[in-house]
C-alpha positions in Angstrom: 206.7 155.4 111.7 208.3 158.8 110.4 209.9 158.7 106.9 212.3 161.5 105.5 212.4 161.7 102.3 215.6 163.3 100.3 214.4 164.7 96.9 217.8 166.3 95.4 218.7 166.7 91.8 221.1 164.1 90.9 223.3 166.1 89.0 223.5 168.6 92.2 224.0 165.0 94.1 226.7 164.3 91.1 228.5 167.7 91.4 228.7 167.7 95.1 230.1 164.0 95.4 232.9 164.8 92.4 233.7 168.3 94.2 234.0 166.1 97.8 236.8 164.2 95.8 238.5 166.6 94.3 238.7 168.1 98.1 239.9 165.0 99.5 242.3 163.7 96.8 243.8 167.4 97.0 243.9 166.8 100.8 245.3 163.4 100.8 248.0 164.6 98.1 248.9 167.6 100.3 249.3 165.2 103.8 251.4 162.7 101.7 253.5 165.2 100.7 255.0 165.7 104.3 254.8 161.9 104.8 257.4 161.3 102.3 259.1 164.3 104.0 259.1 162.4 107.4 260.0 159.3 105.6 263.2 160.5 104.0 264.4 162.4 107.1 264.1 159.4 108.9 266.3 157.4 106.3 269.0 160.3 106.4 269.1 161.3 109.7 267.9 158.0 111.6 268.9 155.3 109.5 272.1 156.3 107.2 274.2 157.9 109.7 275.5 155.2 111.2 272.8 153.6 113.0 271.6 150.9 110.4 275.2 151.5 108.1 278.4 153.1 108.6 278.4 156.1 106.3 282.0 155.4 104.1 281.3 158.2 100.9 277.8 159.7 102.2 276.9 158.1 98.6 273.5 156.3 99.5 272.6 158.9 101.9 272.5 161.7 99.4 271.1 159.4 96.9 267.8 158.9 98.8 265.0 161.1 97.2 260.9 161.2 97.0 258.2 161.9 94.6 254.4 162.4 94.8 252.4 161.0 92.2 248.9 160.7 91.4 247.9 157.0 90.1 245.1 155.4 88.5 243.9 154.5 91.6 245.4 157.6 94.1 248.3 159.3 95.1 251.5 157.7 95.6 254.5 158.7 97.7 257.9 157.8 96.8 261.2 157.2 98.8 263.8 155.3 97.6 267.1 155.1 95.7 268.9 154.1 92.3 272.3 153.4 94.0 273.2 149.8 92.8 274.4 148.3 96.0 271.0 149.9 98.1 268.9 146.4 97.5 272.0 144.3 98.9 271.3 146.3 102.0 268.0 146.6 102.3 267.0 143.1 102.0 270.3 141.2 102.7 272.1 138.8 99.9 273.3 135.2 100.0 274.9 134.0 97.0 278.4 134.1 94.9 279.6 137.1 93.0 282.3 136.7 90.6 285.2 139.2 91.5 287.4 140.4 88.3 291.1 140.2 88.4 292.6 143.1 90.0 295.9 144.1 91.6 296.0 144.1 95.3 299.2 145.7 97.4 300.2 144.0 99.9 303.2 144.8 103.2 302.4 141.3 105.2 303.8 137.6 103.7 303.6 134.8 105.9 303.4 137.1 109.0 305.8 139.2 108.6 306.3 142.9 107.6 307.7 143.4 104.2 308.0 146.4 102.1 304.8 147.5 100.1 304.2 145.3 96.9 302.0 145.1 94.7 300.7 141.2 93.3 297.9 140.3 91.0 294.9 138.4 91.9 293.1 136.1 89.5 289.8 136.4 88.8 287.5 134.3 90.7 284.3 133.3 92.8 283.7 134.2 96.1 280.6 133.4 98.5 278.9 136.3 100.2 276.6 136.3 102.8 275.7 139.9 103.9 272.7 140.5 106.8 269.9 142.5 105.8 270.1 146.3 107.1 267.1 147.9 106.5 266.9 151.3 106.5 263.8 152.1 103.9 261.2 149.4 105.5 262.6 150.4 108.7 261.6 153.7 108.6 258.8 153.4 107.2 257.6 150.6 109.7 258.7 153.6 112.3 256.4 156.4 111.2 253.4 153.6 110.3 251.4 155.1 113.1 252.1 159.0 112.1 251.2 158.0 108.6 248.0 156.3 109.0 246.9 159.2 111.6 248.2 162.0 108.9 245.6 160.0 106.0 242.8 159.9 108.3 243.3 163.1 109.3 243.6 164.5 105.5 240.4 162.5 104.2 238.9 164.3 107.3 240.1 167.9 106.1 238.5 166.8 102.7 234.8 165.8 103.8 234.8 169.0 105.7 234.6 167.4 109.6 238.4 168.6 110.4 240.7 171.0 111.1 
């Protein structure tokens, strides 16, 4: 039986293993920086114009934005949104929203045309029940398989055994 034995200084050991991490984190920070790139062209192109919802003010499209982080425990890519109404959409809502008094015009009474009028309408409860359209999950659910190639591939880079 043949035995090979490693005899390496462990700071060496210490300083190679902390400069490997550095390579990969710098790796892995770089790859997920054109993962939330993907992601958020996804959600613009693919999702907000018109093929999840119907693009009214452009609002939530323009709205959509993405950060890079580091953590205490990696590197974190962002995509999302701060527009109220986003959730509602993303996730769907069942429930009863209290809608304020307002003044509403109206040209129609009891089925017929009449000239344009304007009444008030009381404040009052009203039961909603809107369908989720996701368009964050969605996209994200699209590109899994880019993504997790694009990591593996950046860890790669980092130990030195990629391109």
């Amino acid at each position: 039986m043949s035995r090979i034995i490693l005899d390496m200084n462990a700071s060496a050991a210490t300083a190679a293993l902390q400069q490997a991490g550095q390579q990969i984190t710098h790796e892995v920070e770089r790859s997920m920086g054109r993962i939330v790139l993907q992601v958020l062209t996804r959600v613009k192109r693919d999702k907000l114009s018109g093929q999840v919802l119907n693009v009214r003010t452009g609002r939530l499209r323009r709205s959509i934005n993405s950060q890079v982080r580091p953590t205490s425990s990696g590197i974190e890519g962002l995509v999302g949104t701060n527009v109220e109404y986003a959730p509602v959409h993303e996730l769907g809502f069942r429930g009863t929203v209290s809608v304020r008094q307002h003044l509403r015009t109206i040209t129609q009474a009891f089925g017929r045309a009449i000239p344009a009028k304007q009444v008030s309408v009381n404040a009052h409860p009203r039961k909603v029940a809107l369908p989720e359209r996701s368009f964050l999950r969605s996209a994200l659910q699209d590109l899994e398989p880019q993504i997790m190639a694009e990591l593996q591939a950046a860890v790669q880079r980092g130990v030195g055994h990629g391109p």
